[in-house]
DSSP file (Angstrom, degrees, kcal/mol; ACC not computed):
  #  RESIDUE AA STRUCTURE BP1 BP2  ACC     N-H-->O    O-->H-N    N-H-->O    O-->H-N    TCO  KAPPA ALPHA  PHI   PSI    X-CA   Y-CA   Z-CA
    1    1 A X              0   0    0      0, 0.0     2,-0.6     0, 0.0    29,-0.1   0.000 360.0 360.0 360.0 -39.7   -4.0   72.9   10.5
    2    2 A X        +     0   0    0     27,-0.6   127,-0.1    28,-0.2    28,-0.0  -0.392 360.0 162.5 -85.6 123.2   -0.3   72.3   10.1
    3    3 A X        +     0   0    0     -2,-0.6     2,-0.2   125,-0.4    -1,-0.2   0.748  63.2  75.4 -95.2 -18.0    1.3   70.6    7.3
    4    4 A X  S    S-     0   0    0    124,-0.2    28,-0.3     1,-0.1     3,-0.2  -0.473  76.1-139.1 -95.5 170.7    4.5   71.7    7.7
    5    5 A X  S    S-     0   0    0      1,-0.3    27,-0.9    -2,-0.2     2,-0.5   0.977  75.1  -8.3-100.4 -58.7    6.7   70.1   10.6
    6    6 A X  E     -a   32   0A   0     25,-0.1    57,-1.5    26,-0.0    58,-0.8  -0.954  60.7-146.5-143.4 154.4    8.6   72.9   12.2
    7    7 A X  E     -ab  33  64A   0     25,-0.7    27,-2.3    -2,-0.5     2,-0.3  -0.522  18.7-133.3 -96.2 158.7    9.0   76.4   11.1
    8    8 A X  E     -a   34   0A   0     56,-1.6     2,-0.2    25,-0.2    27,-0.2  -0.785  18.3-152.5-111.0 157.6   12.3   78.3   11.7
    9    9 A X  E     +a   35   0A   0     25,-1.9    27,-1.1    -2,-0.3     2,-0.3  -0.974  16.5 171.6-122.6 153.4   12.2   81.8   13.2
   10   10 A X  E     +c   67   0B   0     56,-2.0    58,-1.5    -2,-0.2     2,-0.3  -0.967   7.3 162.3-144.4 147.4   14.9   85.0   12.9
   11   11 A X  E     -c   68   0B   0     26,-1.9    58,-0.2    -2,-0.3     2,-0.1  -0.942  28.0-137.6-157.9 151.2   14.8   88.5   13.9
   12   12 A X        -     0   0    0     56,-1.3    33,-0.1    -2,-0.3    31,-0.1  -0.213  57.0 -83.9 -77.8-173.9   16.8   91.4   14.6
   13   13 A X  S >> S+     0   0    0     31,-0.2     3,-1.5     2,-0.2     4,-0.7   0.767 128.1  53.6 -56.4 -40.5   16.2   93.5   17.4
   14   14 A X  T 34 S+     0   0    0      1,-0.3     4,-0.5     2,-0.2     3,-0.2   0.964 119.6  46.6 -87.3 -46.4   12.9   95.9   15.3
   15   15 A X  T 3> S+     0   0    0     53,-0.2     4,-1.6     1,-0.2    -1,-0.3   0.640  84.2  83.6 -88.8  13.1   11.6   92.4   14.8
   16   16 A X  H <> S+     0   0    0     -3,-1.5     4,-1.2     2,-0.2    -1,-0.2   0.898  88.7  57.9 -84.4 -41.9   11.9   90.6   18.0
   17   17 A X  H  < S+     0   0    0     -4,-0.7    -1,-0.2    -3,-0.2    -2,-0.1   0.934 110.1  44.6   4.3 -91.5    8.5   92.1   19.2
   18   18 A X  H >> S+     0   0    0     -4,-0.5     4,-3.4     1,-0.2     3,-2.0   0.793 105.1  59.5 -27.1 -54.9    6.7   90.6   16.3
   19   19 A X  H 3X S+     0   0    0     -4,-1.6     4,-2.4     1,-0.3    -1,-0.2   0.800 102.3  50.6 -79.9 -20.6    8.2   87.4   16.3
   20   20 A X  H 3< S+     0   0    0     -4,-1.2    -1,-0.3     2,-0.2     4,-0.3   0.662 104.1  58.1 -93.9   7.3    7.1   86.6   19.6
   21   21 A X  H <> S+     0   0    0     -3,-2.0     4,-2.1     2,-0.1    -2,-0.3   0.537 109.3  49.1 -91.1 -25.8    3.7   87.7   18.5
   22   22 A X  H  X S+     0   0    0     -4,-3.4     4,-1.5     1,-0.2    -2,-0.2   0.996 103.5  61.2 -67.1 -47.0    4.4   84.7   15.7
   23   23 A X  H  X S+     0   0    0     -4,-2.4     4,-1.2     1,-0.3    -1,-0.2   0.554 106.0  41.3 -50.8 -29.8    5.3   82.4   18.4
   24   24 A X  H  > S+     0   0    0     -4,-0.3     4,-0.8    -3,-0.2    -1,-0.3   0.819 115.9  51.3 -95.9 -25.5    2.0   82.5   20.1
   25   25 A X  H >X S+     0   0    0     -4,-2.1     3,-1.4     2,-0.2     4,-1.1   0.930 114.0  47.5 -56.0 -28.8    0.1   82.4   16.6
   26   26 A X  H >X>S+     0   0    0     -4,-1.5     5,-1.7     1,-0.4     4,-1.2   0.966 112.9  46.6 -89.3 -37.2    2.3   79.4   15.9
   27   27 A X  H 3<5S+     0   0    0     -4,-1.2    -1,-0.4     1,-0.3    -2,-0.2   0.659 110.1  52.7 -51.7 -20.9    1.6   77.9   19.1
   28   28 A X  H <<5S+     0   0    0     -3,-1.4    -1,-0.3    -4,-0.8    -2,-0.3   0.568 107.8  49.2 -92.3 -18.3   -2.0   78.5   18.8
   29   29 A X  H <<5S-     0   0    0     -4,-1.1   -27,-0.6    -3,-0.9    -2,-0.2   0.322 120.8-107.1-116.2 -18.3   -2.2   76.8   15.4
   30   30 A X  T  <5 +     0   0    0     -4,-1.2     2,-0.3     1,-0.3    -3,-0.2   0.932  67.4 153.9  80.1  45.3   -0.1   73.6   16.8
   31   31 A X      < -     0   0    0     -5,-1.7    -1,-0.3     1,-0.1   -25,-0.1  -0.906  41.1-136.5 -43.3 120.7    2.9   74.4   15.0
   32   32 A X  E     -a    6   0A   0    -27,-0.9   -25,-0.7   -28,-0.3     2,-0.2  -0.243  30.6-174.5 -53.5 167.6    6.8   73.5   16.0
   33   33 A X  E     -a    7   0A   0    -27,-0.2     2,-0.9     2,-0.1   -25,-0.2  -0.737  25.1-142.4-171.6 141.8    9.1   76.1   15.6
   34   34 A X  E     -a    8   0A   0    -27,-2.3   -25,-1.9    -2,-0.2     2,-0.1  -0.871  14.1-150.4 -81.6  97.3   12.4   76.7   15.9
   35   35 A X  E     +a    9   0A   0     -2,-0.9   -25,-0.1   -27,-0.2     3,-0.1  -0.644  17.5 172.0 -68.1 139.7   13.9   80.0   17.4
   36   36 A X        -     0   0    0    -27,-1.1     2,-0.1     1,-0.4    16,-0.1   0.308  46.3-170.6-127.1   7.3   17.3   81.3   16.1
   37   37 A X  S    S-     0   0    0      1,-0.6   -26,-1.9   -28,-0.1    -1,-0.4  -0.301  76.3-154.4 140.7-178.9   17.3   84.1   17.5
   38   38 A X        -     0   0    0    -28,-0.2    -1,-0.6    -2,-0.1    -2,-0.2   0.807  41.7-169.1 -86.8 178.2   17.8   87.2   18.7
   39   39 A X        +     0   0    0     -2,-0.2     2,-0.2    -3,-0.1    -2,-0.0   0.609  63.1  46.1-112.9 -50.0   16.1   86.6   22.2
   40   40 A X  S    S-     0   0    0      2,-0.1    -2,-0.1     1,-0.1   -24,-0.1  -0.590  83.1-116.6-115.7-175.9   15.9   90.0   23.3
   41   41 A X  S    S+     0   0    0     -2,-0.2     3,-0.1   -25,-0.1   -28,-0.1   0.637  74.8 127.2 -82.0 -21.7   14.9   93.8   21.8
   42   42 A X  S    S-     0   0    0      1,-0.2   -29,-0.2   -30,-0.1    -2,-0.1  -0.056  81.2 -93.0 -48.0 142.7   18.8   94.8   22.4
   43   43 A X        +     0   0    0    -30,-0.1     2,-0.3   -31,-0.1    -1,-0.2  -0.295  63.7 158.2 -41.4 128.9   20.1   96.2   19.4
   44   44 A X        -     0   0    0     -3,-0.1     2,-0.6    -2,-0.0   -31,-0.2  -0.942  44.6 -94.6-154.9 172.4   22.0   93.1   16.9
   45   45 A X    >>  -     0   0    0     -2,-0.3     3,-3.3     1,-0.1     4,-1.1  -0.692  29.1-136.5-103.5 115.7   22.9   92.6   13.4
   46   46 A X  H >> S+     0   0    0     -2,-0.6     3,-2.2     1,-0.2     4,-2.2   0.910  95.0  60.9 -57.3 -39.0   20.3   90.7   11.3
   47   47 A X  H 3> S+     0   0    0      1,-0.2     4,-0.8     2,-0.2    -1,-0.2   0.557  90.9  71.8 -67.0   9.4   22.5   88.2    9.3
   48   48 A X  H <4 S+     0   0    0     -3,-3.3     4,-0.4     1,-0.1    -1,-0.2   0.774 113.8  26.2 -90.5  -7.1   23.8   86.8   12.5
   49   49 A X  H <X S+     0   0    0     -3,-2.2     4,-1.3    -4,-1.1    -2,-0.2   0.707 118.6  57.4-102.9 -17.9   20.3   85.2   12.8
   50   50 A X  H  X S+     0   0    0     -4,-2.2     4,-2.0     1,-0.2    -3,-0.1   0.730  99.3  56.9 -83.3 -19.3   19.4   85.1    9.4
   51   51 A X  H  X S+     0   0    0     -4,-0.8     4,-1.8    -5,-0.2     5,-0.5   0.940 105.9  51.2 -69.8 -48.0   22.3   82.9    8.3
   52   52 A X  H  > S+     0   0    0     -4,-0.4     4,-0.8     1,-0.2    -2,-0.2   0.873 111.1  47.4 -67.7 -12.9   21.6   80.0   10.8
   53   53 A X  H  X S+     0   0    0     -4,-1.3     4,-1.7     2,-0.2    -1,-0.2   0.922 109.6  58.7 -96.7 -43.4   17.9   79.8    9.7
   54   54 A X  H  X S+     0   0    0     -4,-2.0     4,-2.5     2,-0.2    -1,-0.2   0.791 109.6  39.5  26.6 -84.5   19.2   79.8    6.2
   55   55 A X  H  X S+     0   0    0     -4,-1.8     4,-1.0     2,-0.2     6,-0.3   0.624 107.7  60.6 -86.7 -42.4   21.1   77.0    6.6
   56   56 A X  H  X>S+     0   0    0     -4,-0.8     4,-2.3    -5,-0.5     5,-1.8   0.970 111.5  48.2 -69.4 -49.5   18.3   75.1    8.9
   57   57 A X  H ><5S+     0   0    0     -4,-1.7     3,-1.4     2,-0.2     5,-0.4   0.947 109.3  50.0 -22.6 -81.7   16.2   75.5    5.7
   58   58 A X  H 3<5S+     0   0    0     -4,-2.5    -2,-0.2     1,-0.3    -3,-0.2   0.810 116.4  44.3 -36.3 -90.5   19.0   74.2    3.3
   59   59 A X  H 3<5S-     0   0    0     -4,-1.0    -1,-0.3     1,-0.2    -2,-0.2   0.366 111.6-110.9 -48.5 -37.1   19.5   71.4    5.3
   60   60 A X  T <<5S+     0   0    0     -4,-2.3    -3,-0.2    -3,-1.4    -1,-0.2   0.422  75.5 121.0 120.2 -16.2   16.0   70.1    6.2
   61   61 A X  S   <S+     0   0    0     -5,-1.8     2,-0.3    -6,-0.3    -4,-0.2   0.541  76.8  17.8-112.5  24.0   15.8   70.7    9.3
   62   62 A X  S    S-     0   0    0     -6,-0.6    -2,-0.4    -5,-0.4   -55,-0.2  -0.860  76.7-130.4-148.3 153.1   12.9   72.9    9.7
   63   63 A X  S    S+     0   0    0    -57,-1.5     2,-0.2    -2,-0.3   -56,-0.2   0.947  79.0   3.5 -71.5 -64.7   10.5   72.8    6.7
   64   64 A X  B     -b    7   0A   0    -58,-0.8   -56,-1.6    -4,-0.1    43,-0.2  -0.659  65.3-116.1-133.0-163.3   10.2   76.7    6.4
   65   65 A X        -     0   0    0     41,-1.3   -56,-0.1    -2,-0.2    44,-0.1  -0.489   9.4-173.6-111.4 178.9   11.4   80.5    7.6
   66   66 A X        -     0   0    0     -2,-0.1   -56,-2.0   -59,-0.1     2,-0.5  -0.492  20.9-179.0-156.9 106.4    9.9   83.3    9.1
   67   67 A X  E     -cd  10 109B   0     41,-2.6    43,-2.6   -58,-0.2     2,-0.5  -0.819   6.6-175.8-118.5 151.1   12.2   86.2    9.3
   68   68 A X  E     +cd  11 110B   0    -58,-1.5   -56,-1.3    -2,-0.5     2,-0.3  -0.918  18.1 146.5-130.8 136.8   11.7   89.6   10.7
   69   69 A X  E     - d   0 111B   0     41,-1.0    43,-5.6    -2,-0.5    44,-0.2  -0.913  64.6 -80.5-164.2-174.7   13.8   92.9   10.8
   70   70 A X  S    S+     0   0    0     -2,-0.3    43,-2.0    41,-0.2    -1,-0.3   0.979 126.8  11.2 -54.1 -63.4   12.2   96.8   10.7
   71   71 A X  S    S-     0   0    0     40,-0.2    40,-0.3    41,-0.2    -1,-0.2   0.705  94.1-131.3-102.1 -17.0   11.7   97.0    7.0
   72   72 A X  S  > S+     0   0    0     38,-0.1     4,-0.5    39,-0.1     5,-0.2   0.343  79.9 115.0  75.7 -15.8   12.3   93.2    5.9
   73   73 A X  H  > S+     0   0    0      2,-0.1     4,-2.9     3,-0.1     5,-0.3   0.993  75.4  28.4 -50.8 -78.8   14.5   94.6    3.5
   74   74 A X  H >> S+     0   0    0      2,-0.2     4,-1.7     1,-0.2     3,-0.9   0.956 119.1  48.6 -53.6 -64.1   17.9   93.0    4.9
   75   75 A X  H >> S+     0   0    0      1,-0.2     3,-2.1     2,-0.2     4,-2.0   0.950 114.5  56.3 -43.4 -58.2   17.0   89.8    6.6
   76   76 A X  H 3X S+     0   0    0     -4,-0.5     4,-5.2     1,-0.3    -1,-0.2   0.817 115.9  37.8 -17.2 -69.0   15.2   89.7    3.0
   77   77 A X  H << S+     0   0    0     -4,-2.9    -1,-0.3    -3,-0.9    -2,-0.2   0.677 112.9  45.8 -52.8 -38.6   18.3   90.1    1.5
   78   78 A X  H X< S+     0   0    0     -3,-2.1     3,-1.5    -4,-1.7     4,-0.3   0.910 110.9  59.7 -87.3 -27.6   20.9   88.4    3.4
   79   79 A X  H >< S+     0   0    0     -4,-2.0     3,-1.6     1,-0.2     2,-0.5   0.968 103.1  53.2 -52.9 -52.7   18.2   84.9    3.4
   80   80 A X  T 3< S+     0   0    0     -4,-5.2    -1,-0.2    -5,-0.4    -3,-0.1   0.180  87.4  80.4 -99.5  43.2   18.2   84.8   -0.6
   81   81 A X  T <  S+     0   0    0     -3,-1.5     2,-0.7    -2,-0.5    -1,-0.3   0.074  79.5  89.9 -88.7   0.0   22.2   84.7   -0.6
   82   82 A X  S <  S-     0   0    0     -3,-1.6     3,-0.3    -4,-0.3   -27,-0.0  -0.852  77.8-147.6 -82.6 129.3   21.4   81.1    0.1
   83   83 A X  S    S+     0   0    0     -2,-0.7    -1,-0.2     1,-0.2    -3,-0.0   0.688 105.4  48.0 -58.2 -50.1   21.1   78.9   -3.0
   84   84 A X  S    S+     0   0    0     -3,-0.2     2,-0.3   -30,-0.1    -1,-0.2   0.527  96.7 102.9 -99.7  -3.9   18.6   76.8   -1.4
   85   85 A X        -     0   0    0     -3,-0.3     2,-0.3    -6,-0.2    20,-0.0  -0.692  39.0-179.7 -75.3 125.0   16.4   80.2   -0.1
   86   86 A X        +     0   0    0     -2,-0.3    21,-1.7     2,-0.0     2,-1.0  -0.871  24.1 178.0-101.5  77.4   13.2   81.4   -1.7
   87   87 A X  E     -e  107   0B   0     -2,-0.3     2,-0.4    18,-0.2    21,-0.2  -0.731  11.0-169.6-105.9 113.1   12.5   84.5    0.6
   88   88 A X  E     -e  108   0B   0     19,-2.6    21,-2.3    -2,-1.0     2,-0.3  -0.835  19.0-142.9-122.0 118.5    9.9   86.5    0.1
   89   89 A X  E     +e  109   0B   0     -2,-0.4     2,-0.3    19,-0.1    21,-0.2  -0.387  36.7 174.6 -75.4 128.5    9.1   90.2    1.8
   90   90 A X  E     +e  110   0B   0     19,-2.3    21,-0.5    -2,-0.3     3,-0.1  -0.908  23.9 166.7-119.0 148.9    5.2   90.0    2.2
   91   91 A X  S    S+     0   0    0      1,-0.5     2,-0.3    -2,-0.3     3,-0.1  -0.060  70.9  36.1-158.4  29.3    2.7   92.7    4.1
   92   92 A X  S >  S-     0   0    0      1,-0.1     3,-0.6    31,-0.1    -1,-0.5  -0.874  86.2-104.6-161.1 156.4   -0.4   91.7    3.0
   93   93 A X  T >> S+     0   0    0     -2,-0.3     4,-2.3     1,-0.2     3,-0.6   0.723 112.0  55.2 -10.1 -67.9   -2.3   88.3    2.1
   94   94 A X  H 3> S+     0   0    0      1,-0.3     4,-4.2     2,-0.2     5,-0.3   0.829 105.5  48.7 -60.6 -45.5   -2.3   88.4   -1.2
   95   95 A X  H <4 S+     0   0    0     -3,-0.6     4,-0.4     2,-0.2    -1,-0.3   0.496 115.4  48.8 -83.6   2.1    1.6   88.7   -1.7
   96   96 A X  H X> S+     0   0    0     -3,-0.6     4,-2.2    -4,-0.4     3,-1.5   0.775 109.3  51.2 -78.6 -76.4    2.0   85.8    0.8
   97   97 A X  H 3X S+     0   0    0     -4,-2.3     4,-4.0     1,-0.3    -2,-0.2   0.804 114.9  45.2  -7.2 -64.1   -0.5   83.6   -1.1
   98   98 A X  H 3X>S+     0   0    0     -4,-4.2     4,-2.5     1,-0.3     5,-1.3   0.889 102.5  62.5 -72.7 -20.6    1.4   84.4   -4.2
   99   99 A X  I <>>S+     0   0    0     -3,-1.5     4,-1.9    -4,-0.4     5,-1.1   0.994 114.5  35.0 -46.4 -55.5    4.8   83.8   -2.8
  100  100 A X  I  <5S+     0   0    0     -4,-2.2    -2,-0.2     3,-0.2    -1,-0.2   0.907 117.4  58.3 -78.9 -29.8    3.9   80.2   -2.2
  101  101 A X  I  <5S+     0   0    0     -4,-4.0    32,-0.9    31,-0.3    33,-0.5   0.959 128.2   8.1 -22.0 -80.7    1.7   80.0   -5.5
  102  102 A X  I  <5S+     0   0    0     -4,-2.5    39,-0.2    30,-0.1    -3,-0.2   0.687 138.9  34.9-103.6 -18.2    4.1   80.9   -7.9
  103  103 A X  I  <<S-     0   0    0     -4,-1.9    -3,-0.2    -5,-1.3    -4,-0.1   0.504  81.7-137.8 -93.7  -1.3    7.5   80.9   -6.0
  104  104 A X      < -     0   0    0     -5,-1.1     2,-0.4    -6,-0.4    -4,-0.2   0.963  30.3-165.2  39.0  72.3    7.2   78.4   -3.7
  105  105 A X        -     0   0    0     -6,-0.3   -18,-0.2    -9,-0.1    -1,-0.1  -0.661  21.1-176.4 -85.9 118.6    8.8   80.5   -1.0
  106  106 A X  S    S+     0   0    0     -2,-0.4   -41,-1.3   -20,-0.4     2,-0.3   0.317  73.2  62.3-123.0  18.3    9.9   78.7    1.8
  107  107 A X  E     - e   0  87B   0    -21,-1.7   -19,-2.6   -43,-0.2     2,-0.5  -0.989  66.8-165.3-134.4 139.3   11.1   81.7    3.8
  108  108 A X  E     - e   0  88B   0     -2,-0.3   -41,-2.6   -21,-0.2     2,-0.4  -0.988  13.1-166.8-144.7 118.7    7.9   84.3    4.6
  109  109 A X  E     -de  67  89B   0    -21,-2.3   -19,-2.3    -2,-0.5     2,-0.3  -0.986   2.5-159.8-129.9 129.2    9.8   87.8    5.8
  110  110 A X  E     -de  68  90B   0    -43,-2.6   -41,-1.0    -2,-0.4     2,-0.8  -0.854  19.9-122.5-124.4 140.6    7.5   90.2    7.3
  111  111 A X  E >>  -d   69   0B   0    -21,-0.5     3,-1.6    -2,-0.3     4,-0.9  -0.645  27.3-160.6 -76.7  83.8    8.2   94.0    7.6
  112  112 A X  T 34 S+     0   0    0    -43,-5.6     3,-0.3    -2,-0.8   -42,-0.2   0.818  84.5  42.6 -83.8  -3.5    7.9   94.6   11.3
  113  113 A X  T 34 S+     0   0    0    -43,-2.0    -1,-0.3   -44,-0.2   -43,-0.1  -0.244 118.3  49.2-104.7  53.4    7.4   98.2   11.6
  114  114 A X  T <4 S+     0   0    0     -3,-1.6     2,-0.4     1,-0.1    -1,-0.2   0.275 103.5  58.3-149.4 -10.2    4.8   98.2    8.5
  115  115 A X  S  < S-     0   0    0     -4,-0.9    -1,-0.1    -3,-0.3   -23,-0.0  -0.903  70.5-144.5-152.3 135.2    2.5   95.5    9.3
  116  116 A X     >  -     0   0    0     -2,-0.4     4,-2.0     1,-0.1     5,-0.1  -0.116  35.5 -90.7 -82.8 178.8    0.2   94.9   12.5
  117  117 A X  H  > S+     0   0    0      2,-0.2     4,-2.7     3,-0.1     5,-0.4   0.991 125.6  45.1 -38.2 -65.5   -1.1   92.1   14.7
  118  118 A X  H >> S+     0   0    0      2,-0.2     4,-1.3     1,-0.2     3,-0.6   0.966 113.3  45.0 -28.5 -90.6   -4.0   91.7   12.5
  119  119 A X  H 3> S+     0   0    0      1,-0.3     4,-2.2     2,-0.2     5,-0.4   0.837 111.8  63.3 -33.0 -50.7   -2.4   91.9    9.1
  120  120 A X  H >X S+     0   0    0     -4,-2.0     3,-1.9     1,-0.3     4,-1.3   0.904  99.9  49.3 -36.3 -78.0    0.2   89.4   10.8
  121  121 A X  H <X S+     0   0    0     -4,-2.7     4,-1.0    -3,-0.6    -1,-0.3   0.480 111.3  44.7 -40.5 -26.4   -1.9   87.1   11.2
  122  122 A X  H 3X S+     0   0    0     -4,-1.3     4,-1.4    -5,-0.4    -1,-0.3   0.797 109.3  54.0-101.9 -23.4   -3.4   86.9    7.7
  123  123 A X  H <X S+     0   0    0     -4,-2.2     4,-1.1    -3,-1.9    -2,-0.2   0.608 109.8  53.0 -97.9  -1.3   -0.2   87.1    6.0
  124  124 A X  H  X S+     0   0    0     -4,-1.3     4,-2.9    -5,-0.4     5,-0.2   0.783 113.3  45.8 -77.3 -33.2    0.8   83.7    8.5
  125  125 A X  H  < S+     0   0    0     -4,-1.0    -2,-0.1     1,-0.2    -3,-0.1   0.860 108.8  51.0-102.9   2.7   -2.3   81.9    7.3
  126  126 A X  H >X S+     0   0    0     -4,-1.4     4,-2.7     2,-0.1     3,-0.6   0.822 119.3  36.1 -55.7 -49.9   -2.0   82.5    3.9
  127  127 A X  H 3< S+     0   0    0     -4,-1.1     3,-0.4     1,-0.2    -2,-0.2   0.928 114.2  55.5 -63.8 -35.0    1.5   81.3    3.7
  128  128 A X  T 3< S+     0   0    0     -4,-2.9  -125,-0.4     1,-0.3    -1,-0.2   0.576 121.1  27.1 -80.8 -21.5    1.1   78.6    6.1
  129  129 A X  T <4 S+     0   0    0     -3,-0.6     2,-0.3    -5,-0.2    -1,-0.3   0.470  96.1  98.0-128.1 -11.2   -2.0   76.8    4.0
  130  130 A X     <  -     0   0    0     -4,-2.7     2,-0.2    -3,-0.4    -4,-0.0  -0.696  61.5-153.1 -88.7 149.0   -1.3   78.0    0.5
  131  131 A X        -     0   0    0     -2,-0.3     2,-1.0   -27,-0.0   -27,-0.2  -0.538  29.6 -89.7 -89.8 161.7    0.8   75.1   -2.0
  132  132 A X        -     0   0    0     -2,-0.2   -31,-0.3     1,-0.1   -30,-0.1  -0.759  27.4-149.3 -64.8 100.0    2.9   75.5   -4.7
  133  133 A X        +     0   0    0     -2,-1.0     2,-0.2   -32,-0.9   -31,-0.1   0.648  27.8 177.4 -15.6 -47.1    1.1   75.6   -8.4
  134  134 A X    >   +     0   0    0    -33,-0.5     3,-2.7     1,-0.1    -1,-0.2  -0.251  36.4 101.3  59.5-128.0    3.9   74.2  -10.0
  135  135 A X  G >  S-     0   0    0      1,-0.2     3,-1.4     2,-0.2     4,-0.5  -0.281 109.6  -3.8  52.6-140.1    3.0   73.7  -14.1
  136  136 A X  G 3  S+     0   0    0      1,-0.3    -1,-0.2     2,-0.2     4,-0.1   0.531 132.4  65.3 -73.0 -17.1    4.8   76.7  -15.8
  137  137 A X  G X> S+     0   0    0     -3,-2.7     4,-1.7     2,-0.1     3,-1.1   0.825  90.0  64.1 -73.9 -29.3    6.0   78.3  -12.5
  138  138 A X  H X> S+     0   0    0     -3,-1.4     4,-2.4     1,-0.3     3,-1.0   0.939 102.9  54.1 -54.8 -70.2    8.6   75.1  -11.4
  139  139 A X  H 34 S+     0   0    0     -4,-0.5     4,-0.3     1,-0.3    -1,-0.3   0.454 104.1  50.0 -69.9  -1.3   10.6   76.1  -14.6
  140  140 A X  H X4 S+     0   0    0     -3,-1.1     3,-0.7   -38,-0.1    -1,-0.3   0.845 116.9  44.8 -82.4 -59.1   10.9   79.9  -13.3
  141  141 A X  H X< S+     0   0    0     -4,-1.7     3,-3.0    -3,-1.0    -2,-0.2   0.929 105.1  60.4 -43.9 -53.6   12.2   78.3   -9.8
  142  142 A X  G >< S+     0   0    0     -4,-2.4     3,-1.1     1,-0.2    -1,-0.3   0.887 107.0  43.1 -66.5 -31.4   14.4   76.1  -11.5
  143  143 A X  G <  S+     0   0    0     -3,-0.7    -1,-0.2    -4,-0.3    -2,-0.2   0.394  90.5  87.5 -86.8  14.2   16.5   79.2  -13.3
  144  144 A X  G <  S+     0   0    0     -3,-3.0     3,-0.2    -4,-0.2    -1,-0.2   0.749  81.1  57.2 -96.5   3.3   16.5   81.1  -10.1
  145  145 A X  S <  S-     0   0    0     -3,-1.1     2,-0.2     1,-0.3    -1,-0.2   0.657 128.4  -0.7 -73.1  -5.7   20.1   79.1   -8.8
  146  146 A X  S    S-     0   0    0     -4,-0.2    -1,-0.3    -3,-0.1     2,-0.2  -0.869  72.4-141.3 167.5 107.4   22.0   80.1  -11.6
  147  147 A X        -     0   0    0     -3,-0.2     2,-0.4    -2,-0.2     3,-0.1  -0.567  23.6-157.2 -72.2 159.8   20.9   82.2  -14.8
  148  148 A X        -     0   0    0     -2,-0.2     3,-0.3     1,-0.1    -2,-0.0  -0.900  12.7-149.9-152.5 124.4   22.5   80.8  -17.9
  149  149 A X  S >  S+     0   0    0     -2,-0.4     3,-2.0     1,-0.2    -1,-0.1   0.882  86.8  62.2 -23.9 -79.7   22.8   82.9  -20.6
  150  150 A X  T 3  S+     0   0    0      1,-0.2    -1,-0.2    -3,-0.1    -3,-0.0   0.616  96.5  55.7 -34.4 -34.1   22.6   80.3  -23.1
  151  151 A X  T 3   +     0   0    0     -3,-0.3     2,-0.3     2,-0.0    -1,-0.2   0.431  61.4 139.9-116.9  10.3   19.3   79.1  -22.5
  152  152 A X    <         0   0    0     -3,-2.0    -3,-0.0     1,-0.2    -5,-0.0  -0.424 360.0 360.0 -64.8 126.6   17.0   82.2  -22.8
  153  153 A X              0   0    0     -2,-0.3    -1,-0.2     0, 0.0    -3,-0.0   0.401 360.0 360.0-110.0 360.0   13.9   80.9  -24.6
């Protein structure tokens, strides 16, 4: 099933639960994955995990994200201060699908006190198996490192 080579994971504490319910999907599906933490439920600050996975991204050296906190709202937030980040908060199928459809999203951030095993599991196998469209969407992607003024058509 897996095309991609290994997936990064981050969670705060309200997502650390979750993420080890990703961990057995990912395992079950013959995925790599990369943990970056947190390890335990103790209370912690999401950008301390969400920068290195971030940055593993940028770099190459895991193919995509999965990031977690309560609402997905912050990790959300602090992932797409990265230049290289396409992070998208998903809780259902369809808004995974379209992340990788028409953003090509290569960070998939799941809400973890909104969204269930189940639901989990459908909004992993959408992202995991859908491609990018490309065509008329690339040139939306391409203006999302820098807006320029100048060049609104």
């Amino acid at each position: 099933m897996s095309e991609m080579k290994t997936i990064g994971l981050a969670s705060d504490h309200a997502g650390f639960e979750l993420k080890q319910q990703v961990k057995a999907y990912l395992e079950t599906n013959r995925y790599a994955y990369q943990d970056f933490g947190t390890f335990t439920g103790d209370s912690c600050d999401y950008p301390d995990y969400a920068h290195p996975l971030a940055e593993a991204v940028e770099a190459g050296r895991v193919e995509a994200g999965i990031a977690l906190c309560g609402s997905g709202n912050g990790i959300s937030m602090t992932l797409n201060k990265h230049q290289g980040i396409r992070a998208a908060l998903c809780w259902n199928r369809e808004l995974a699908t379209l992340s990788r459809e028409h953003n090509d999203a290569n960070v998939l951030v799941l809400p973890a006190r909104f969204v269930d095993r189940h639901t989990t599991e459908d909004i992993l196998d959408a992202f995991l198996s859908t491609a990018f469209l490309g065509g008329r969407h690339q040139k939306r992607i391409d203006k999302i490192p820098k807006f320029n003024h100048s060049k609104i058509q």
